[in-house]
Every structure is written in structure tokens, then in C-alpha cells.
C-alpha positions as CSV (number, residue, x, y, z in Angstrom):
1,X,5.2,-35.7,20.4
2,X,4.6,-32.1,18.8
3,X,4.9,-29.5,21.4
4,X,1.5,-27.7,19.9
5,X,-2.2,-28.7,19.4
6,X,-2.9,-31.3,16.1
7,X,-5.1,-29.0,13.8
8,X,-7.1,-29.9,10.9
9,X,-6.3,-26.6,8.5
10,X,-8.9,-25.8,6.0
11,X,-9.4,-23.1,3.3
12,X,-13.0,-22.7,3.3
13,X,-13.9,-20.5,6.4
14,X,-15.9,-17.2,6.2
15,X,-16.6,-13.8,8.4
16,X,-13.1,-14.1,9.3
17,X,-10.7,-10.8,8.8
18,X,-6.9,-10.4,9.2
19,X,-5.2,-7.1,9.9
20,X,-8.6,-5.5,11.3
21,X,-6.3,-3.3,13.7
22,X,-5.9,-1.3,10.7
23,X,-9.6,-0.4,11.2
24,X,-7.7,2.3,13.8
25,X,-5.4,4.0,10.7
26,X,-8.6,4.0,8.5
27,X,-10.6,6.0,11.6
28,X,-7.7,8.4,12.5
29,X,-7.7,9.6,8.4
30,X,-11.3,10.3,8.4
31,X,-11.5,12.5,11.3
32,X,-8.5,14.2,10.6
33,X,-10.4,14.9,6.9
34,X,-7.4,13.2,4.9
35,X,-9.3,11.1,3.1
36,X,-11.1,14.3,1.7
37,X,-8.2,16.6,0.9
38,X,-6.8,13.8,-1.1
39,X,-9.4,12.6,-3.0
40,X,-10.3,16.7,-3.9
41,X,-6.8,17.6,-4.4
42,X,-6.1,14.3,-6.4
43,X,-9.2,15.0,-8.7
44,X,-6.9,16.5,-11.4
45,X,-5.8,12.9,-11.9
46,X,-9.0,11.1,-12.0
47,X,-10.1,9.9,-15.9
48,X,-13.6,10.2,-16.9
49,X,-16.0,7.5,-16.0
50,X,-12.8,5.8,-13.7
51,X,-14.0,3.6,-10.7
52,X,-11.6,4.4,-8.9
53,X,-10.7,7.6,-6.9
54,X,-6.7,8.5,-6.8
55,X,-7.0,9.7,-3.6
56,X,-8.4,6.4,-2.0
57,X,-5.8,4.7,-4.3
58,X,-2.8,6.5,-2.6
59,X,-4.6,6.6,1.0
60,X,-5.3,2.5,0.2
61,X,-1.4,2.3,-0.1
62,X,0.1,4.6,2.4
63,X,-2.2,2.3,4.7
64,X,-0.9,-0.8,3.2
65,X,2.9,1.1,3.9
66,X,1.9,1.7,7.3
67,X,0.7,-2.2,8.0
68,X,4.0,-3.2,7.0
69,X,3.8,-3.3,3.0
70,X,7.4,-2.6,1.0
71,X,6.0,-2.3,-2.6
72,X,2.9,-1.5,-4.6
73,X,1.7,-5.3,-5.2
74,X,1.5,-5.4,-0.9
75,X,-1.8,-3.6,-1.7
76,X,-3.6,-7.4,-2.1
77,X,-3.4,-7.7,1.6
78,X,-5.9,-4.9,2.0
79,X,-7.6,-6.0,-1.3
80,X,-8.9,-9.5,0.4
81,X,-10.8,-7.6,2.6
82,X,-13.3,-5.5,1.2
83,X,-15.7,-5.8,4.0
84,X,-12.9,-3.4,6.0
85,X,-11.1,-1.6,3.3
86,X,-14.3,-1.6,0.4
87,X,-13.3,-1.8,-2.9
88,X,-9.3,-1.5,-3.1
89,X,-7.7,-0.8,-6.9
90,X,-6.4,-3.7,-8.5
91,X,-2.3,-3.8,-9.3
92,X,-2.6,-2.3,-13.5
93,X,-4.6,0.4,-11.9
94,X,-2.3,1.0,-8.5
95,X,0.6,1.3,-11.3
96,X,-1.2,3.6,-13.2
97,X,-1.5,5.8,-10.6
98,X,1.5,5.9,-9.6
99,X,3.2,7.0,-13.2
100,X,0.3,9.5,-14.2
101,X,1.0,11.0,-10.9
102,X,4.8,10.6,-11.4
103,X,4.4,12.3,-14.4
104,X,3.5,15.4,-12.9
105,X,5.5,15.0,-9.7
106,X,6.0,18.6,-8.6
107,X,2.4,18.7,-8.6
108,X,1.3,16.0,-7.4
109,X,3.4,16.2,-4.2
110,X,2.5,19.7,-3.3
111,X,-0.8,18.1,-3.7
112,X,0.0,15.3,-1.0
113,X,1.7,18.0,1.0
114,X,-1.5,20.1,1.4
115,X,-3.4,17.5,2.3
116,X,-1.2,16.5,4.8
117,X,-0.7,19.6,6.1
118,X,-4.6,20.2,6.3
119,X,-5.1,16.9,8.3
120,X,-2.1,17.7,10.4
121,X,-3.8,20.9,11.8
122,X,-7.5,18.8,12.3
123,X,-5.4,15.8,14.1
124,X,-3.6,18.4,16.5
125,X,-6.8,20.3,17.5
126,X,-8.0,16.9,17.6
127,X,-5.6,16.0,20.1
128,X,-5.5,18.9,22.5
129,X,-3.2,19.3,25.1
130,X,-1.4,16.2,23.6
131,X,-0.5,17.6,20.5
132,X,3.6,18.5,20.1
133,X,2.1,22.2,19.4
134,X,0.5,22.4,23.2
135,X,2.2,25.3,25.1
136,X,5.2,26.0,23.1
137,X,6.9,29.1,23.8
138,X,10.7,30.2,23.2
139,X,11.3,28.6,26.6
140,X,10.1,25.2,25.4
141,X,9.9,25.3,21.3
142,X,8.2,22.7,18.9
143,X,11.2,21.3,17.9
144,X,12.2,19.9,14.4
145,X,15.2,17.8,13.5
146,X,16.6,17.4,10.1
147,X,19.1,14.5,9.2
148,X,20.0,12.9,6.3
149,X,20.2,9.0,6.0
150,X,21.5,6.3,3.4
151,X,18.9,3.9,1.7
152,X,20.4,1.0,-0.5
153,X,18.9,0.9,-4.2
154,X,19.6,-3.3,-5.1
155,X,19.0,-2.4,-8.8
156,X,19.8,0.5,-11.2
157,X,17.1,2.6,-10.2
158,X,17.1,6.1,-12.0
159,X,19.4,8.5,-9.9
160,X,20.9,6.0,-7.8
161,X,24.7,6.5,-7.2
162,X,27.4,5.4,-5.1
163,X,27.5,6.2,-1.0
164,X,30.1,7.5,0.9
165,X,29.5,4.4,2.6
166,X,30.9,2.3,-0.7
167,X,27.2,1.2,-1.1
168,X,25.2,2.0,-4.0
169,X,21.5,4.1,-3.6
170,X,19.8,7.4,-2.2
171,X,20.7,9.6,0.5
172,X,17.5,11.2,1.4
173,X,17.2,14.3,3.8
174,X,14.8,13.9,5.8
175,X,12.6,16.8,8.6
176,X,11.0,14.9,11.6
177,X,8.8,16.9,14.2
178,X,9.7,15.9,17.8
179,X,7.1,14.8,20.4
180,X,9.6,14.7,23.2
181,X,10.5,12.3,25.3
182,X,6.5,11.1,26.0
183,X,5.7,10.2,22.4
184,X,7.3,9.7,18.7
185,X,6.9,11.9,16.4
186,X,5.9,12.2,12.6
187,X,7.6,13.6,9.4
188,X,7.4,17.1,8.2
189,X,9.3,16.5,5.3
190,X,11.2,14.3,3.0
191,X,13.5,14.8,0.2
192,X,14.7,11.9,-1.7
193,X,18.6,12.5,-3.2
194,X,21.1,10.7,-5.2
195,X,23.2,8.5,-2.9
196,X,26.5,11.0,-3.9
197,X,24.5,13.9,-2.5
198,X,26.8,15.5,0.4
199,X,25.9,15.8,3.9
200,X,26.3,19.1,4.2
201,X,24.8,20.9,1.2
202,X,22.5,24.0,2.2
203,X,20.3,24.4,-0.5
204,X,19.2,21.1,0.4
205,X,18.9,21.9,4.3
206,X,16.9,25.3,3.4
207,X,14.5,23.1,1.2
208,X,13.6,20.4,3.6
209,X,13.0,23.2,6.1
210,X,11.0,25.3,4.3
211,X,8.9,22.3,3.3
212,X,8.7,21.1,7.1
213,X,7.2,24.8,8.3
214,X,4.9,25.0,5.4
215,X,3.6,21.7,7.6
216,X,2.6,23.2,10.7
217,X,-1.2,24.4,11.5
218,X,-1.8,27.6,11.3
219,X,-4.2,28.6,13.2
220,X,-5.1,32.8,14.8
221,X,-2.1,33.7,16.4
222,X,0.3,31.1,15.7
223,X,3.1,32.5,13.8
224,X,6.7,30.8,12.9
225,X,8.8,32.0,15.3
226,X,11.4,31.2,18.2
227,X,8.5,28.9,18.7
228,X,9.9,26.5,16.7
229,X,13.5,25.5,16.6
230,X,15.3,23.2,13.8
231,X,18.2,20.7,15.3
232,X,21.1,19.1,13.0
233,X,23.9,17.4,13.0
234,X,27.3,19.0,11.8
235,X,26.1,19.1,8.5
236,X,23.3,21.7,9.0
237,X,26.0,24.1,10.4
238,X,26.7,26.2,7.1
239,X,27.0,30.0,6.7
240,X,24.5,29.8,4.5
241,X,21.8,27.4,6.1
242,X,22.4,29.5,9.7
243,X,22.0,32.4,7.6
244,X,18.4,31.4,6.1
245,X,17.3,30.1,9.7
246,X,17.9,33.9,10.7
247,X,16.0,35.3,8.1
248,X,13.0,33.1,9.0
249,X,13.7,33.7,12.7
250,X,13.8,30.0,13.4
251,X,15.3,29.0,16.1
252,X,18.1,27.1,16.0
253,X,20.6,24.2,17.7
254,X,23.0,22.8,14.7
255,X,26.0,21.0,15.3
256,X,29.2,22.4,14.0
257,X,33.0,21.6,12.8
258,X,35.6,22.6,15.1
259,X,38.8,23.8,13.5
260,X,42.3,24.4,14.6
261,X,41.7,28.0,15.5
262,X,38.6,26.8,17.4
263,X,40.3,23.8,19.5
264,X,43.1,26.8,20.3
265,X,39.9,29.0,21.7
266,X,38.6,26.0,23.4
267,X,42.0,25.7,25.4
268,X,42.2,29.7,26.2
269,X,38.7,28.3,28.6
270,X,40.0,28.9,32.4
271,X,39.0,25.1,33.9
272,X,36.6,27.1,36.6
273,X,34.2,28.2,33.8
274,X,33.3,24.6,32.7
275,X,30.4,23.5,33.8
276,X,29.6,19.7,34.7
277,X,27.2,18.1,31.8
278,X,24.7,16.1,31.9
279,X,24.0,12.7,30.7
280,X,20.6,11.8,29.2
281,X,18.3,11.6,31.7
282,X,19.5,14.9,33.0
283,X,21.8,14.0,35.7
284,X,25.2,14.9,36.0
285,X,27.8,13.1,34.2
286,X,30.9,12.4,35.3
287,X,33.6,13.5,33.0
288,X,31.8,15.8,30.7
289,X,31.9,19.6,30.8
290,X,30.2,22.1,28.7
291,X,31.7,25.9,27.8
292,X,30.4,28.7,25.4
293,X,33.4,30.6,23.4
294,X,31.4,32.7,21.4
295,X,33.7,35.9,23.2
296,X,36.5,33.7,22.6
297,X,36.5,32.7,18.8
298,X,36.6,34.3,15.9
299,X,33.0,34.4,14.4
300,X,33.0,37.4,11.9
301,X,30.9,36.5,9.0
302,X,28.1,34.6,10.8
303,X,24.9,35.8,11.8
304,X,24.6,38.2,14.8
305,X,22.6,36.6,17.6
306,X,24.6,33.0,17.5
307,X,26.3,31.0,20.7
308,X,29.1,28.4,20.4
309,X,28.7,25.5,23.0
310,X,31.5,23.3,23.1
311,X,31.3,19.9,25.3
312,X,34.2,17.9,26.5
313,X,34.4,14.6,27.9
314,X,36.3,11.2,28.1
315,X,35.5,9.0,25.6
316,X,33.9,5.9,26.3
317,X,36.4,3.3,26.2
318,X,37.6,1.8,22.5
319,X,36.7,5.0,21.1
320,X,39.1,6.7,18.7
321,X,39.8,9.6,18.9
322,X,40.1,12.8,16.2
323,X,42.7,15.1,15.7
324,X,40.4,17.9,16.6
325,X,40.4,15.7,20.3
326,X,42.3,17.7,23.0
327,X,44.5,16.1,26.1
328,X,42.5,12.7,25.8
329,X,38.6,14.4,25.8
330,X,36.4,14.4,23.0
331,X,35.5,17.7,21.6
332,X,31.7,18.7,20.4
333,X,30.0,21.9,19.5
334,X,26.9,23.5,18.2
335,X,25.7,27.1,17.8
336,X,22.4,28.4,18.7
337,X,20.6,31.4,18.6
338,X,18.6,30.6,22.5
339,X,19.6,33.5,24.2
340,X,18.2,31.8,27.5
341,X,18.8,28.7,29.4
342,X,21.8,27.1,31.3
343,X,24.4,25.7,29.6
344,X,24.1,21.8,30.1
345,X,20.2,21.9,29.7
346,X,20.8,24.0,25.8
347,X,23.6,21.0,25.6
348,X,21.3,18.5,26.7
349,X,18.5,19.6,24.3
350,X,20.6,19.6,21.9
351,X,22.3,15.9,22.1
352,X,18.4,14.8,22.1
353,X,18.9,15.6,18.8
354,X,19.4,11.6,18.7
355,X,15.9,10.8,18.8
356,X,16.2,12.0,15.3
357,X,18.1,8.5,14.7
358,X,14.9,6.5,16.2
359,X,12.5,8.2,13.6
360,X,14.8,7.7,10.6
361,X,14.6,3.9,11.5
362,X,10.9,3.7,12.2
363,X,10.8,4.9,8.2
364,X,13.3,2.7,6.7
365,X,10.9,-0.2,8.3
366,X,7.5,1.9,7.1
367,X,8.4,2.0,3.5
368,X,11.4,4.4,3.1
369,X,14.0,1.2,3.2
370,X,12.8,0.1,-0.2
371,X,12.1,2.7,-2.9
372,X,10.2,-0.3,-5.2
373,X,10.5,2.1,-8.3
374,X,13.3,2.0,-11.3
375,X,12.0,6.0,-11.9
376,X,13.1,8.6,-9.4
377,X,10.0,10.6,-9.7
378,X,8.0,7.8,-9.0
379,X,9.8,6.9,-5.7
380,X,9.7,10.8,-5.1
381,X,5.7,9.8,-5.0
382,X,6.7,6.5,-3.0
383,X,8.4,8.7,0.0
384,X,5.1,11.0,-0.1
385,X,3.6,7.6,1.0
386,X,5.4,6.5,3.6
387,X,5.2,9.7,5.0
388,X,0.9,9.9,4.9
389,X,1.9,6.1,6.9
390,X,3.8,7.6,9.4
391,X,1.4,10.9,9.5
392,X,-1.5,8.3,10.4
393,X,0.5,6.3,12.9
394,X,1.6,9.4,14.6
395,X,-1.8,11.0,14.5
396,X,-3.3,7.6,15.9
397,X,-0.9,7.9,18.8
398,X,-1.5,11.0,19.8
399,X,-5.3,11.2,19.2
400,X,-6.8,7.8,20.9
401,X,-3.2,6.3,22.5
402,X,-2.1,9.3,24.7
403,X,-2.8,7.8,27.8
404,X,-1.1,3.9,26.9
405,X,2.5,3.1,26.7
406,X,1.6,2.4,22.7
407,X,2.2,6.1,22.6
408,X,5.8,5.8,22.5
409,X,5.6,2.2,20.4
410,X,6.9,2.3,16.8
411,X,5.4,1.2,14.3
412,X,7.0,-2.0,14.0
413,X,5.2,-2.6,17.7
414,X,2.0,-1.5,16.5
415,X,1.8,-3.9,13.7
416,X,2.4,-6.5,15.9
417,X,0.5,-5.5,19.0
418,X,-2.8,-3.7,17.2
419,X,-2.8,-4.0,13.6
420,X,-2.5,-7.3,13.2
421,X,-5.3,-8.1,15.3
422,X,-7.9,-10.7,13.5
423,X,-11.6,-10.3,13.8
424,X,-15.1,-11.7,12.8
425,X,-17.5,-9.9,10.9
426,X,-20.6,-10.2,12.1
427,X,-24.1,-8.4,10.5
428,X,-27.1,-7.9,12.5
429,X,-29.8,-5.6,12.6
430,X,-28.6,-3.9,9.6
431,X,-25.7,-2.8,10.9
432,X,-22.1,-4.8,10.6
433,X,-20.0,-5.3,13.9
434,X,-16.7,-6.3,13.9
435,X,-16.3,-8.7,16.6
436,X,-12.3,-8.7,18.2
437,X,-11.0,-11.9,20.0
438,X,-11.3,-11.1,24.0
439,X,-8.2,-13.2,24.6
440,X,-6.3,-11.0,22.8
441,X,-3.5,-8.5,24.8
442,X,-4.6,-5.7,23.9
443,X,-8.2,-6.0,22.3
444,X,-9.2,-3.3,24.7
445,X,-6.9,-0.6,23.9
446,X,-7.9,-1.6,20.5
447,X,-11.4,-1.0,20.9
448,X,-11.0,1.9,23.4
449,X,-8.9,3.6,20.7
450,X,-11.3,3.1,17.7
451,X,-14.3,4.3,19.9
452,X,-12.2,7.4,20.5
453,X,-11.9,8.6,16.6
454,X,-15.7,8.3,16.0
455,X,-16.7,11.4,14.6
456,X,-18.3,14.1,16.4
């Protein structure tokens, strides 16, 4: 005996519509006006007498990223619905697309960029006091991290190379803005490398952030600033990258490399100046401490205006430590340029810096863990997808979800929870309804949240 129900399956039913949560993504672009920008700013692409518009052709597939597609030919799932997603490209066309716009990649992606950057500012005023912009100050910055991450390439795609790793693919550095601890955040910027490209390379670092502030609204009064403040990993902390983040008078919080000279500063610290850190929900930790030996170290060359941190603390046990490691504790450091602030809360802001880690996964399963292309440009235009995907699912958050935990969902949550949701359609009175099962979890915040991005 079966432990489920004894179905008759059939192939022949009708009014019946899979993924309709996606109805929510679709919403969220036209009132932020991306759907617009793309199809104006995509124009330059569009043949005479084509049927189909380039902008809803890359819209059609960043939605198709963002409900879970890996590849180009994932765009069927949306084309079986045309009474939810209208006429959707067929595969020759999608592919034709994608190489006239590959083409002409520099381009085409400050295209994408634009339009992005456009929607970004209508989805922020949108969301009001819940946008990541709300408030900031130099006290409390909009906060960007950069981080680079690997991304295996199964065949030999175009620019592909071997990992430090021993793997075999792209090393992409990528610029995610930070919503805090209340909500996700989105991407800023992505720059797809070979998968030999070093960790630490500044020209790289200056690029992606350049990219990332050219992202953020500007709007009377708004200026880049100490408002906003970039976070990395060791491998942002270069003479030369620190050196450009002065110049644009970012602030700053980057990791950075102790040396020999260093760890002997670090052990000229009398014990009463360290400080107890904190752990990461602010409390104190036992057996961390946090110092600054800027006065202590030798820091000629680098730019006026910057702070050495260093934490100590036992390791967690089976941890190995480095030779840089000190009387059993584990050494860290960063600089910054935050002239305010204690010392465990700059520390603590700055080892948030991890949240980093839960975006770069949220892309690898929206799109950026398969680059589908053999041509590099054309994955170039593949990572401009997945990033209008995770612009929308971040902009859907923080629009209509601000006040339900599926704020803070990813997206792999969302397609389970919300987009996959089935519906009916139903056409009465001239007008077409779709009809969402009542039985379903979260139906409700499904509706509640569509009925939010209606326009005006």
C-alpha cells in the first residue's frame, strides 16, 4: 500500500500556470522602469521589422536566471506561458541576441549597467525608509563589499584557466551592496576574470569599485562620500587600491597582510591596551582582543588618514595555525580610514565583511555557477544577467517583502516558497485574474506583495 493518494495523470488540462510567483519579479521591473531602460537602451540592437525587442529578450532571461534557469534554452519554462510572460523569443533568436550583443560587449554592458543603475534609484525611492540608502551618514555608511570567488568552467570555454585551487575556470570579482543584518543585499558589480587572475590585483579592485559607485542613485544632495565605505578581504589591501579609495574619498575597512615587522609591533602592545572583542552578535568574546598600532608600525608610503586594527584570539580548536601566529593566538588586521568609533564595533563591522560570502553563494545558485557560453564575451553578457536576477530579487525584497521574514530569504527560498507557486487563469468581465491556490503557505504574502508593486 502506496503511502500517497492513486492519481489518474493526464496531459490535457487547461487555465493551469506553473511558476506564477514570478508574476512578483515581472511587477517589481515595471515599476522600477527596467523594463523601459532596457528596451530604449537596447534599441541599437534591434533589426528592422524584428518581432522581438532585445530588451524583453534579456529581461525574459534574467527572469528565467532568477526562477532558477542555468542556461539560455531554460527560457522554455517561461515560453509555455504566454498568458503570464506574453510572447517570449524562441531559442535561434535568444542566441542571436546574445552574440550580436556579445559582439559589441563594452557597449552593450554599459548599456545593461545604466539601466540598472536607473531602476536602482526608482526601486530605492520606491522603498523608502527600507532602502540600504535610508539615513546613511559617516557614522553608519552604505556599505559595499568586494570579493573575488572561483567558478568552475567543465569545458574549454574561451579564457578559462587553471585555479589556485588546481581546478580549471574563472575567478570573477565581484561588488555586493550590503543591506545589513535585516535584509540581503544586491550586486553592484561584477567582473568576470580568467581563473589564474590573482586575488590581489588593484587594477582589478579599482575597476569593480568604480563600476559599483557609478551604481548608486544620485539623487540632490547625495554625493559619494564617507557615506559609503568599501570592505575586502586581504586582497583589497594594496598601496595602490587604498591609494585610489583616498582619492575618491571612500571610506574604507580592507583587510591586510601582517609581516614580520608588523607581528614585532603587535608584541611592543602593553596587555592593558587590548580591548576585549566581540563575537557576532556583538557580545563579548572570550579570548579575542582587539589593538590599533598605527603609532607603532611603520606605515611611510601609505595614505595619510589610515588606522591599523589588529585582533587576537585563540583559535578554535583544530585550527592551524600561521607563522605570522604569535604565543598560540591568531593574528588579523585591517586598516581603515573611520576616524570615529570604538575599537571592537570598527572590528566587528568589519568581520561582517562575511556576509559577503552569503551573497557570492546566492549568485553561484542564480546563474553565476554556470557561465553556459564557450565565448568570454558572451558570458561577460551572461554575468550582466544574473546580476538584473538578483537586482529584481533584491528590489522585490525590499519593495513589497520588508515587513516578512522573506526579506532576508535567498533566492533559492524564494523559488521555492513564492515563485513556484501554480495558479489558474481565469477571464471574466474582460479582465483576466490569476486565481492562487488558498491552501498554499504563503499565497498571501504572495498576493499582498504583488498588490504592493501596482503602479501609482
Amino acid at each position: 500500500m502506496s503511502w500517497y493518494p492513486s492519481l489518474k495523470v493526464g496531459g490535457d488540462g487547461s487555465g493551469v500556470v506553473s511558476q506564477a510567483g514570478a508574476v512578483a519579479l515581472l511587477r517589481t521591473a515595471v515599476m522600477v522602469g527596467l523594463d523601459r531602460e532596457l528596451s530604449a537602451g537596447l534599441s541599437l540592437w534591434r533589426k528592422a521589422l524584428a518581432t522581438h525587442d532585445p530588451g524583453k529578450i534579456v529581461l525574459d532571461l534574467s527572469v528565467a536566471i532568477a526562477l532558477g534557469g542555468d542556461c539560455a534554452a531554460d527560457l522554455a519554462l517561461l515560453r509555455c506561458e504566454p498568458a503570464v510572460f506574453g510572447s517570449v523569443a524562441s531559442d535561434p533568436t535568444v542566441s542571436r541576441t546574445i552574440a550580436a550583443l556579445a559582439a559589441d560587449a563594452p557597449k552593450a554592458l554599459a548599456v545593461i549597467a545604466s539601466a540598472r543603475a536607473v531602476a536602482r534609484s526608482a526601486a530605492w525611492a520606491a522603498a523608502g525608509e527600507h532602502a540600504p540608502d535610508h539615513g546613511i551618514d559617516a557614522e553608519n555608511p552604505l556599505i559595499i563589499d568586494v570579493d573575488a570567488s572561483l567558478v568552475d568552467a567543465h569545458s574549454d570555454n574561451e579564457h578559462a584557466a587553471p585555479t589556485w585551487k588546481k581546478g580549471f575556470g574563472f575567478h570573477p570579482l565581484l561588488a555586493f551592496i550590503d543591506h545589513g543584518s535585516g535584509g540581503t543585499g544586491e550586486p553592484a558589480a561584477m567582473l568576470l576574470r580568467p581563473g589564474n587572475a590573482a586575488a590581489n590585483t588593484a587594477a582589478d579592485h579599482k575597476e569593480v569599485l568604480a563600476a559599483a559607485l557609478e551604481q548608486l542613485p544620485f539623487r540632490p544632495g547625495y554625493r559619494v562620500g564617507r557615506k559609503v565605505l568599501v570592505r575586502t578581504d586581504a586582497g583589497g589591501g594594496t598601496h595602490e587600491f587604498l591609494t585610489y579609495c583616498t582619492n575618491r574619498r571612500v571610506g574604507y575597512s580592507l583587510g591586510f597582510t601582517l609581516t614580520d615587522a608588523l607581528v614585532d609591533a603587535v608584541n611592543l602592545v602593553p596587555k592593558k591596551v587590548w580591548t576585549p572583542a566581540y563575537d557576532a552578535e556583538g557580545q563579548v568574546r572570550e579570548g579575542a582582543w582587539v589593538a590599533e598600532i598605527t603609532d607603532l608600525a611603520e606605515l611611510s608610503g601609505w595614505p595619510d588618514g589610515m588606522r591599523l586594527i589588529v585582533r587576537k584570539e585563540r583559535p578554535h580548536p583544530g585550527a592551524q595555525l600561521r607563522f605570522t601566529d604569535v604565543d598560540g593566538l591568531r593574528l588579523t588586521a585591517f586598516v581603515t580610514n573611520t576616524r570615529r568609533g570604538q575599537l571592537p564595533d570598527l572590528q566587528l563591522r568589519h568581520r561582517r565583511r562575511a556576509r559577503c560570502e552569503d551573497r557570492i553563494r546566492s549568485a553561484k545558485d542564480t546563474g553565476a555557477g554556470n557561465l553556459p557560453f564557450k565565448a568570454y564575451d558572451a558570458n561577460r553578457i551572461w554575468l550582466a544577467l544574473v546580476a538584473l536576477a538578483l537586482d529584481l530579487t533584491a528590489w522585490l525584497q525590499t519593495i513589497a517583502l520588508h515587513d516578512h521574514d522573506a526579506r532576508r530569504w535567498s533566492p533559492k527560498t524564494l523559488r521555492l516558497q513564492l515563485f513556484s507557486l501554480p495558479a489558474r487563469i481565469i477571464r471574466h468581465a474582460r479582465r483576466t485574474w490569476l486565481r492562487l491556490p488558498h491552501h498554499a503557505p504563503h499565497a498571501g504574502l504572495l498576493t499582498t506583495a504583488i498588490n504592493r508593486l501596482q503602479p501609482g
